[in-house]
C-alpha positions in Angstrom: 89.7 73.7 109.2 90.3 75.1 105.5 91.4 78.4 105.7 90.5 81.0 102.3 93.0 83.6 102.3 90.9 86.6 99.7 93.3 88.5 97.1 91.7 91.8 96.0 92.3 94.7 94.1 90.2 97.5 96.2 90.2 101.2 94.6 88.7 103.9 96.6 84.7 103.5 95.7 84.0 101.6 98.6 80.7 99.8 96.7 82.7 98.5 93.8 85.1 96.8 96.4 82.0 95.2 98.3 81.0 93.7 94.9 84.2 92.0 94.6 84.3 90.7 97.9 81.4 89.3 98.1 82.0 87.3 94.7 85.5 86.1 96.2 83.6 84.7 99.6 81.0 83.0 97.6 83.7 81.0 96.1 85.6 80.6 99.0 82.7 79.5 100.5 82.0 77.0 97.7 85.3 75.5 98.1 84.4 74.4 101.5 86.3 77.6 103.2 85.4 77.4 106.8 87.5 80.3 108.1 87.8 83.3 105.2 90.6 86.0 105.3 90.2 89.3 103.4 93.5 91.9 102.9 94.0 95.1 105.0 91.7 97.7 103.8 89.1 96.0 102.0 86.5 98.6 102.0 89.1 101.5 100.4 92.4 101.7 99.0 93.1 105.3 98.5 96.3 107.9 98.7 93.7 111.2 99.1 92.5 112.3 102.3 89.6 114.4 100.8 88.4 111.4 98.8 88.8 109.4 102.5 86.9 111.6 104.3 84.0 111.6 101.5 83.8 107.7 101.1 85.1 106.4 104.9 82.1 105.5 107.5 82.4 105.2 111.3 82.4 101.1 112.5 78.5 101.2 113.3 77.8 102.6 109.6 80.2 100.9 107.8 78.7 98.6 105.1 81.4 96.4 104.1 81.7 95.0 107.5 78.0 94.8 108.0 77.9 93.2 104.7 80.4 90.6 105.1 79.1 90.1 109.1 76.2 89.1 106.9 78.1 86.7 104.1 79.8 84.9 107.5 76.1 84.6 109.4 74.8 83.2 105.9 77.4 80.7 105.1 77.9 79.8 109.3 81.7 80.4 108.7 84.5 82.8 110.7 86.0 85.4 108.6 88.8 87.6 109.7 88.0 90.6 107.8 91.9 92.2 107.3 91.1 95.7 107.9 88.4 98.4 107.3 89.3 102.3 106.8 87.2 103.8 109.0 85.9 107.5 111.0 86.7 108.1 114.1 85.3 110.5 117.0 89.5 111.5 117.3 89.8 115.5 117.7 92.7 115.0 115.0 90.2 113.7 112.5 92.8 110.7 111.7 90.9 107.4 110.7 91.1 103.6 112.0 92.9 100.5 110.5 91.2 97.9 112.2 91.0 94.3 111.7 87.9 92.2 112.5 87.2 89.0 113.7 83.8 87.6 113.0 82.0 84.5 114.6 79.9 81.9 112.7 76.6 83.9 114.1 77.9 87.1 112.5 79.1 88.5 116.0 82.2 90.2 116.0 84.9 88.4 118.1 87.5 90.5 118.6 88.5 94.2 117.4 92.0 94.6 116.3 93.7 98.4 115.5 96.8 98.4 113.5 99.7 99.5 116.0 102.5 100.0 113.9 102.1 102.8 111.0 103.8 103.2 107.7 105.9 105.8 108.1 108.7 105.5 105.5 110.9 106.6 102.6 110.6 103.4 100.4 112.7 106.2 97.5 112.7 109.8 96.4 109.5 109.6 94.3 107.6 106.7 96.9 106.8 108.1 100.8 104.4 107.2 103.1 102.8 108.9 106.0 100.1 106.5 107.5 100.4 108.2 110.5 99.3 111.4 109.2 95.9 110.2 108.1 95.8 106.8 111.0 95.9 106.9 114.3 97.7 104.1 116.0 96.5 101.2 118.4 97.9 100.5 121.5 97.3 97.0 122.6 97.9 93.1 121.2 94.4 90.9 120.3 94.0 87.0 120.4 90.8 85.6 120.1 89.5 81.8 120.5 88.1 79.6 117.7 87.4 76.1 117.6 90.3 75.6 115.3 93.0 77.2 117.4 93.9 81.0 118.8 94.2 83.9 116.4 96.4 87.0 116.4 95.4 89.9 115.0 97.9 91.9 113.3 98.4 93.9 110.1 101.2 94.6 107.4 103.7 96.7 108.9 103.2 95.4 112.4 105.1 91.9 110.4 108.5 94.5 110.5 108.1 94.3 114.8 109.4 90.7 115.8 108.3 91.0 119.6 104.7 91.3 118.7 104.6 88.1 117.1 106.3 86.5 119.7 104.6 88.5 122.7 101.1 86.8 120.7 102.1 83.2 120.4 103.4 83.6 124.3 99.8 84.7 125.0 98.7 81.3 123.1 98.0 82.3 119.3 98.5 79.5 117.0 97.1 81.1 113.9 99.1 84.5 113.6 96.8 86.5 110.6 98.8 89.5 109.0 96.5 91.2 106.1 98.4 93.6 104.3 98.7 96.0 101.3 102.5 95.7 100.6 104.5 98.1 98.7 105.3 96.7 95.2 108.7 97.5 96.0 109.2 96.7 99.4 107.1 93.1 99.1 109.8 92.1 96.4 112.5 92.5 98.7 111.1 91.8 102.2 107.7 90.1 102.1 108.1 86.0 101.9 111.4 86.7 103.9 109.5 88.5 107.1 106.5 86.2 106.9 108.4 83.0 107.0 110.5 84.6 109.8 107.7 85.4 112.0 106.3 81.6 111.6 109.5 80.4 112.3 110.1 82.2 115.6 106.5 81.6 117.1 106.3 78.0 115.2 103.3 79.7 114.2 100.8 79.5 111.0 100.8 83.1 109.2 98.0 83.9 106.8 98.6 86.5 105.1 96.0 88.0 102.8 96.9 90.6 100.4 96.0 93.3 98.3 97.2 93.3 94.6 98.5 95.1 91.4 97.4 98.9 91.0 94.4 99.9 92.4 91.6 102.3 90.8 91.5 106.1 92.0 88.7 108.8 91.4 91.1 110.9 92.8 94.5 111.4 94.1 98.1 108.9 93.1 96.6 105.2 92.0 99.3 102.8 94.3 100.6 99.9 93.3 100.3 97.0 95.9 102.7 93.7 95.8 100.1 91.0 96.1 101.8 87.3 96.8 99.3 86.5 99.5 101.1 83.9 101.2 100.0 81.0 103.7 103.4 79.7 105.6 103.2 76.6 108.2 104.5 76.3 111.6 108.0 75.2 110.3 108.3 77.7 108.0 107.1 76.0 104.8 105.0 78.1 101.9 101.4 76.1 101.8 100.2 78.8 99.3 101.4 81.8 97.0 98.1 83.6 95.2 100.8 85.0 92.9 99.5 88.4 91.4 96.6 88.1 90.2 93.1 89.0 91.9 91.6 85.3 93.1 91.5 82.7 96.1 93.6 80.3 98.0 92.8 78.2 100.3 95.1 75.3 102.6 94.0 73.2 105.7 94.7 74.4 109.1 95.7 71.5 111.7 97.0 72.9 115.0 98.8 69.4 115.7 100.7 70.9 113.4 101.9 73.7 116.1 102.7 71.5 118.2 105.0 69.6 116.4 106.9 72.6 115.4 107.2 74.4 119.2 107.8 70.6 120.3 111.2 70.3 118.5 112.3 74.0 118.6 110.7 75.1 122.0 111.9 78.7 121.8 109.2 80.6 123.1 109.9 78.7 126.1 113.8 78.7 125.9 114.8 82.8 125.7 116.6 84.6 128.7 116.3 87.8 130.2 119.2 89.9 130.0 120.3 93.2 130.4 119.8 96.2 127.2 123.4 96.9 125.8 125.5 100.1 127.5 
């Protein structure tokens, strides 16, 4: 299967970012894609919760996902879309960062909320609260394809080691982490945590990204790290997008998986023990 791994540049007018996806899936789809990846929130990158609540739709009114559920019937491919920003019916008024996995038929397979939220100090002039405007998930997602098991995670969850390994215990093969990395934070820590995580589970990580700074009507513009990165089962780089808005695509053999769990078995090799006192 030949996987297309989508590197945007979303600003906050959802519309303008469907155009762009769309354009990036044709091509993906021209290059013989079968299985197409888009970054964590395609429909709207934004740092203002007014200009969130005035752009963001619930899931069953959202049209980026009902658009690209459409691209995916079209073109009879899968496409992981990385997330959506979306309403909720929360009392709290926080939104969704959810992940979906759509089917050839333009069915969605499986529904994945982000657990883990961005809740840090990257410096004195660069802080993030997701968890002020997010509400998190609660539970892990695989899902079944012809070409192997996905599981669903996004950007910060890659920071949380025992997810990743809990998913490829549960049978992922394919473990997808769409993200919109910190400039600062993806120089230091980004190829180093993804190639970790394939490492541990022996594991395929596609990694879809957003990139460079991204258009605001209102509120701070940020500035994303980009690199989406595709990293084999042994920990090899298959594919760097590099900065710049565009597509990447590599081949997908779970044989592959094997090999790698076959000569470091390690999901199958750790002991219980008991927590330090």
């Amino acid at each position: 299967m030949k996987a297309a791994l989508l590197q945007l540049t979303s600003g906050d007018d959802p519309s303008e970012n469907r155009k762009m996806v769309r354009a990036q899936f044709d091509e993906a789809v021209g290059l013989g894609a079968g299985f197409i990846l888009t970054p964590e929130v395609t429909n709207c990158v934004s740092t203002s919760r007014t200009r969130q609540k005035e752009v963001l739709q619930p899931e069953v009114e959202d049209e980026t996902l009902a658009a690209l559920r459409e691209k995916a019937r079209q073109a009879q491919v899968w496409c992981l879309i990385g997330s959506l920003a979306l309403k909720t019916d929360d009392a709290d008024g926080r939104f969704a960062n959810r992940s979906f996995l759509i089917a050839p038929d333009g069915s969605i397979a499986a529904r994945y909320d982000k657990i883990h939220m961005f809740d840090v100090r990257v410096s004195e002039t660069e802080v993030y609260r997701e968890s002020d405007g997010y509400r998190p998930g609660d539970t892990a997602v695989t899902a079944e394809t012809p070409f192997g098991t996905v599981g669903l995670t996004i950007c910060y969850d890659i920071r949380f080691p025992h997810l990743y390994r809990q998913l490829a215990k549960a049978g992922a093969e394919i473990l997808t982490v769409p993200s919109a990395f910190s400039a600062v934070t993806g120089a230091a820590h980004w190829e180093t945590l993804l190639r970790a995580r394939a490492i541990e589970t022996g594991s395929y990580i596609l990694a879809p990204a957003q990139t460079g700074t991204h258009p605001a009507t209102r509120g701070k513009q940020r500035q994303t790290y980009g690199h989406s990165l595709a990293i084999g089962p042994w920990g090899d780089i298959l594919a760097d997008a590099g900065e710049a808005p565009g597509v990447i695509c590599i081949d997908l053999d779970r044989k592959d998986v094997e090999e790698a769990r076959r000569r470091i078995p390690s999901l199958r090799q750790a002991n219980r023990f008991d927590d330090p006192v």
